[in-house]
C-alpha positions as CSV (number, residue, x, y, z in Angstrom):
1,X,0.0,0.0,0.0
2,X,1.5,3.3,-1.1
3,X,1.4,6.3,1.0
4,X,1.0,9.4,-0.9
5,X,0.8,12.9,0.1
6,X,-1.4,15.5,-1.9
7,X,0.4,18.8,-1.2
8,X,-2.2,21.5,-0.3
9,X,-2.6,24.7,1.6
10,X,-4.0,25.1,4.5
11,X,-7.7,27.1,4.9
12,X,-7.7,27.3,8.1
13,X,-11.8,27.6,9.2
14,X,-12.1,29.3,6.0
15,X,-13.8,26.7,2.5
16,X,-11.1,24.7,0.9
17,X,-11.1,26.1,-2.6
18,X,-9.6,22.7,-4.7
19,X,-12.6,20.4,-5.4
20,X,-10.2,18.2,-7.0
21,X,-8.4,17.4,-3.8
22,X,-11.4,15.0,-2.0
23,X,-12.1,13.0,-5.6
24,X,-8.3,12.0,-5.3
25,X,-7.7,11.4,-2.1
26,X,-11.5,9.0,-2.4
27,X,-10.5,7.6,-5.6
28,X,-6.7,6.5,-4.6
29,X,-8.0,5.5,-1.9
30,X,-10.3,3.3,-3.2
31,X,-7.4,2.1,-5.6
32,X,-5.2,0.9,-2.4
33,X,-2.7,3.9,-1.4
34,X,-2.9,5.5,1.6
35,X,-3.8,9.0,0.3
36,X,-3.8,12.2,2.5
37,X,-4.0,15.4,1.7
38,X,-1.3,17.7,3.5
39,X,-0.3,21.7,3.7
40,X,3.0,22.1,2.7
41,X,3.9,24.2,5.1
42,X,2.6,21.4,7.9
43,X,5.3,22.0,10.4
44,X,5.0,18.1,11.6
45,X,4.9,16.4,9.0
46,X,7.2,14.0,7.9
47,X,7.5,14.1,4.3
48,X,10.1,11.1,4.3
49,X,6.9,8.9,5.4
50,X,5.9,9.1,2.0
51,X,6.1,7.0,-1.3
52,X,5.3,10.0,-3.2
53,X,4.5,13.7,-2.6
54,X,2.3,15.5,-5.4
55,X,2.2,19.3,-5.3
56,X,-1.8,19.6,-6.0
57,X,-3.1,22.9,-4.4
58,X,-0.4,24.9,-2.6
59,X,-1.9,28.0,-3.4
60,X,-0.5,30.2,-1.2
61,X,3.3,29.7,-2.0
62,X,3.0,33.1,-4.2
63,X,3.7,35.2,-1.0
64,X,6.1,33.2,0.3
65,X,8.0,31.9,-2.8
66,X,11.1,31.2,-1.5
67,X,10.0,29.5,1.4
68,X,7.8,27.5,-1.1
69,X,10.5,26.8,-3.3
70,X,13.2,25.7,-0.1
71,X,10.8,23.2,1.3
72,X,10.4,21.6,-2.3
73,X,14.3,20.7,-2.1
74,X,14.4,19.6,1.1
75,X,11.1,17.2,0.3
76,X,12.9,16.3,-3.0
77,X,15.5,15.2,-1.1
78,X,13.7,13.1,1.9
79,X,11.2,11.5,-0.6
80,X,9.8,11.6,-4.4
81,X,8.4,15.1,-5.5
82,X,6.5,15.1,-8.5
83,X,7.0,17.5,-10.3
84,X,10.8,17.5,-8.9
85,X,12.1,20.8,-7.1
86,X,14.3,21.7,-9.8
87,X,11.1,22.1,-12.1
88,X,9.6,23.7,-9.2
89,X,12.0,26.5,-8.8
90,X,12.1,27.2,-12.1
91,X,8.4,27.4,-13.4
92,X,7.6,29.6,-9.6
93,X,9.0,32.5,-11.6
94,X,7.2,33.9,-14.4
95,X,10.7,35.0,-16.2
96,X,10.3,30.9,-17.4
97,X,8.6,32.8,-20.6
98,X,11.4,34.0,-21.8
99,X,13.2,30.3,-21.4
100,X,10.7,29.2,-23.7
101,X,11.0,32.4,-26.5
102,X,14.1,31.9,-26.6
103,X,13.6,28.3,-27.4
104,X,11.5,29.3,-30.3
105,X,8.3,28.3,-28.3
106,X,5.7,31.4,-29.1
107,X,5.2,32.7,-26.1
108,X,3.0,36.2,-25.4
109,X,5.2,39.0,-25.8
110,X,6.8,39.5,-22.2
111,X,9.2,42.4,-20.3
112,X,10.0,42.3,-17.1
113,X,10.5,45.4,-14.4
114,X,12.1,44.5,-11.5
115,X,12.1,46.8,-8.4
116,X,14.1,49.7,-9.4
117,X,14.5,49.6,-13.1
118,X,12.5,52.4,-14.8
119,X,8.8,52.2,-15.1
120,X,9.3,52.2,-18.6
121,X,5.6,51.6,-19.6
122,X,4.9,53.4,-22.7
123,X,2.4,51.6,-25.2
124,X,-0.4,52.4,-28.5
125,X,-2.6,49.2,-27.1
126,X,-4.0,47.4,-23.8
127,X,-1.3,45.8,-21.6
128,X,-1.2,43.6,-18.9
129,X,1.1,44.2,-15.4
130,X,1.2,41.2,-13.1
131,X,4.0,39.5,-11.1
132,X,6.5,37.1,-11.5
133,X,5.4,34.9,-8.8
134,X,1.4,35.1,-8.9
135,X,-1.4,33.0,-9.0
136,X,-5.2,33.4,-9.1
137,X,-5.0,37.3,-11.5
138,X,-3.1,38.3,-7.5
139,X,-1.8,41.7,-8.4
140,X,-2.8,41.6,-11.9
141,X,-4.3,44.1,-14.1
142,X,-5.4,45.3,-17.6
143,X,-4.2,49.1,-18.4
144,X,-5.5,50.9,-21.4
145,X,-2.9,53.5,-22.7
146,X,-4.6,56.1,-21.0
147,X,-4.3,54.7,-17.5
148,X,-0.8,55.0,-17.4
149,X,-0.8,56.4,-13.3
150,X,-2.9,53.8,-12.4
151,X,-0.5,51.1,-13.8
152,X,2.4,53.4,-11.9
153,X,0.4,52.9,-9.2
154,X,0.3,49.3,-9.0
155,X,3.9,48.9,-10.0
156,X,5.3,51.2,-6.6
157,X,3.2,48.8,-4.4
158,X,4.7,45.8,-6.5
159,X,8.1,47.0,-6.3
160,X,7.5,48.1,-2.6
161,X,7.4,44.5,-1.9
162,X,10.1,43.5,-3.8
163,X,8.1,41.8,-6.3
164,X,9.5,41.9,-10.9
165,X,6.3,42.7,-12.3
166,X,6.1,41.4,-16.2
167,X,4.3,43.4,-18.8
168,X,2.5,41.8,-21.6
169,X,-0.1,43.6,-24.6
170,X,-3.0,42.4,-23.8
171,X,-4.5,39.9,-26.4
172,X,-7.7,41.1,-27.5
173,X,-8.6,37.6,-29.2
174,X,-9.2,36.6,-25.6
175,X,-12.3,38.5,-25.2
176,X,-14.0,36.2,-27.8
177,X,-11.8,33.3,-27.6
178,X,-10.8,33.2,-24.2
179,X,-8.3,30.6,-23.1
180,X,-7.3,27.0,-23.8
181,X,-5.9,25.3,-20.9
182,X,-4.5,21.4,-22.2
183,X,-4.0,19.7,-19.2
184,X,-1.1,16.4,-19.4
185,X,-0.7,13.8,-16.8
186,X,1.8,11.0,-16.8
187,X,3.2,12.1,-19.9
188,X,-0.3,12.5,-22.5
189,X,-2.8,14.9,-23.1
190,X,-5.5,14.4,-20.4
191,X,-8.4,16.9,-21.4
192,X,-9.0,20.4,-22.3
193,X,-10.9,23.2,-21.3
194,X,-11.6,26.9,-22.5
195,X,-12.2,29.6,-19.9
196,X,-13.2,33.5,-20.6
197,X,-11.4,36.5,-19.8
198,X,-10.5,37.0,-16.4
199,X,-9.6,40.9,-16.4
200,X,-12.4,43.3,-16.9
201,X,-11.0,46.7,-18.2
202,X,-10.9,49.0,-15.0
203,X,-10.9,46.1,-12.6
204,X,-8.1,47.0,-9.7
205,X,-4.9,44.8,-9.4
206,X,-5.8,44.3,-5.9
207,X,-9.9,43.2,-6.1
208,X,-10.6,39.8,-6.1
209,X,-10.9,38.3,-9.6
210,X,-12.6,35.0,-10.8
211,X,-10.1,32.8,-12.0
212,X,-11.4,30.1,-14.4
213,X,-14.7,32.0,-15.5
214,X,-17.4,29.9,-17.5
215,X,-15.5,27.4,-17.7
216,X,-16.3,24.5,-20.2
217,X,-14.9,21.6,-22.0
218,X,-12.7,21.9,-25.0
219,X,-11.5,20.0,-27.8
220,X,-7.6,21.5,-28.8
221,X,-6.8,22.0,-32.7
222,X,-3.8,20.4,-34.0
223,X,-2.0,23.5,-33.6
224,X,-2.9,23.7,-30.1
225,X,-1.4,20.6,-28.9
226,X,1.9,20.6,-31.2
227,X,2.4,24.3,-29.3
228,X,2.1,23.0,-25.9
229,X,3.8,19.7,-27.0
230,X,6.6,22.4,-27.7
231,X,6.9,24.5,-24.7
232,X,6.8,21.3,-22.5
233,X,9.9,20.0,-24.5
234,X,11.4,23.1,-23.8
235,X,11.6,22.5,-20.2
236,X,15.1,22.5,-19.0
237,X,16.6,19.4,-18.1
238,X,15.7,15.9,-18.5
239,X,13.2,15.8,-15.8
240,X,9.6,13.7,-15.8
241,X,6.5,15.3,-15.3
242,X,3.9,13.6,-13.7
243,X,1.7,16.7,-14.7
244,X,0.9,20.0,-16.9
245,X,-0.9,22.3,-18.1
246,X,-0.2,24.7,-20.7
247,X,-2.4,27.9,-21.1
248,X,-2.5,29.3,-24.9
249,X,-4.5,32.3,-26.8
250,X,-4.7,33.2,-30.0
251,X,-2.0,35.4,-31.2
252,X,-2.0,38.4,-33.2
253,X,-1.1,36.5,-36.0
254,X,-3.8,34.3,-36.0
255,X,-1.8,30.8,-34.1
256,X,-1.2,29.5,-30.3
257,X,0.7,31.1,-28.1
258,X,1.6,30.0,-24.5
259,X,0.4,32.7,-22.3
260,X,1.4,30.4,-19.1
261,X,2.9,26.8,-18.4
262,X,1.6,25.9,-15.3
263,X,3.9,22.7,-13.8
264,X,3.7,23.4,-9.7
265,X,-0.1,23.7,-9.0
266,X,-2.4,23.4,-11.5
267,X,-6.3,23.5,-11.4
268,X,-7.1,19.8,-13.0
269,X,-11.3,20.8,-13.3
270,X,-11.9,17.4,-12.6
271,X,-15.4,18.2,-12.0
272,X,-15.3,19.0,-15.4
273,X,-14.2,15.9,-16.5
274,X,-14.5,13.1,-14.6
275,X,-13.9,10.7,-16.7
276,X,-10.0,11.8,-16.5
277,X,-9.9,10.7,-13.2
278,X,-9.1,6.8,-13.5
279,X,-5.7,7.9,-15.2
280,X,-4.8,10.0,-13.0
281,X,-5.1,7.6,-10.4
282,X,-3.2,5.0,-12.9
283,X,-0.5,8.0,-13.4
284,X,-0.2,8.7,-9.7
285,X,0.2,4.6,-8.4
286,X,2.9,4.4,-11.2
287,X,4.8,7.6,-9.9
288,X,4.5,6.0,-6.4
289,X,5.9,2.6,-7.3
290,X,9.2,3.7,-9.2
């Protein structure tokens, strides 16, 4: 009997937000592991115990990135991580986009402003201004040219923290396309969904935004798969991933582009497609018996 850990967050009295988490925990279960779901950030646990630790829901690592990112080496070292710390550290932080440009993935055209650099924020279009380490639309807005103090505005507070902000034009096909998210687990394409825009013109960086709005099944074009096919192979090193999901919109010319790569924490919208959950299960037991 496997143990297995589901790495979550903790919600304290508050709802837990990831429906996924009790259909896994039921359905490995039911397969013969002993499943648990676990905050990362559990003081007394003892990830060692484990066959297998899968980051699931840790949602709340965005504030506290580096702490996030340390306790995913030291439970890479005690036990099996999937995905492995090194994937970890380097997907936490946004500036992965250009890892992938420069591989000749199409990615969404991306600068970054760290604290200190000039706000240099000049543009003929809507853009986009959110952080490096984000999840959720946290600290993310959509500027028109006009609105350039307001987008000053949210930079100082990034910047106050400490946080890069990356600016991106904001792709207008995703008011009538939205987004394709093609979700991969144990190394094929799982299911896909299609989600509307997220950021309302005028909406503040810091109001609470709804993350996957009508969200619905999707079946990805041939395009869309050989893109995300790509950015996945462009992931450094020769590491497995258990999981993925790649995020893609339509470009300005008309073809995919990766607008996110999502390998730490993904949403899998299970209850979306529950029919994806037996191999997930299989993908899982397989992980935990290598």
């Amino acid at each position: 009997m496997p143990r297995i850990a589901l790495a979550t967050y903790d919600s304290g009295s508050g709802t837990h937000l990831d429906s996924d988490l009790p259909v896994l925990v039921e359905a490995l279960r039911e397969a013969g592991a002993d499943a648990v779901g676990v905050a990362w950030d559990d003081a007394g646990t003892d990830w060692g115990g484990f066959d297998l630790v899968v980051i699931r829901s840790t949602w709340d690592y965005t504030r506290r990135a580096a702490e996030f990112t340390a306790w995913a080496e030291r439970c890479g070292k005690a036990t099996r991580l999937a995905n492995p710390a090194p994937v970890v550290r380097w997907n936490t932080d946004k500036r992965y986009l250009a890892d992938l440009a420069a591989a000749g993935v199409p990615v969404v055209p991306t600068r970054y402003i760290a604290p200190g650099e000039p706000a240099d924020l000049s543009a003929d279009r809507e853009y986009v201004v959110k952080p490096v380490f984000g999840a959720g639309a946290r600290f993310t807005a959509r500027y028109a040219p006009g609105e350039r103090d307001a987008a000053l505005r949210q930079l100082e507070r990034m910047h106050a923290e400490g946080i890069t902000a990356l600016v991106q034009p904001y792709v207008r096909s995703v008011d009538t396309d939205g987004e394709r998210a093609l979700q991969f687990f144990g190394g094929r394409l799982l299911h896909a969904s299609r989600k509307g825009a997220v950021l309302a013109p005028g909406t503040a960086y810091d109001a609470d935004k709804v993350a996957h709005p009508d969200l619905e099944p999707w079946t990805p074009t041939g395009a869309e798969r050989a893109v995300a096919e790509r950015a996945l192979g462009a992931v450094p090193g020769d590491h497995e991933l258990l999981y993925a999901r790649v995020d893609l919109v339509t470009g300005d010319d008309g073809r995919p582009w990766v607008m996110e790569l999502e390998l730490v924490e993904p949403h899998l919208f299970l209850f979306l497609h529950p029919g994806s959950v037996p191999h997930v299960v299989e993908a899982v037991l397989g992980a935990a018996g290598r």
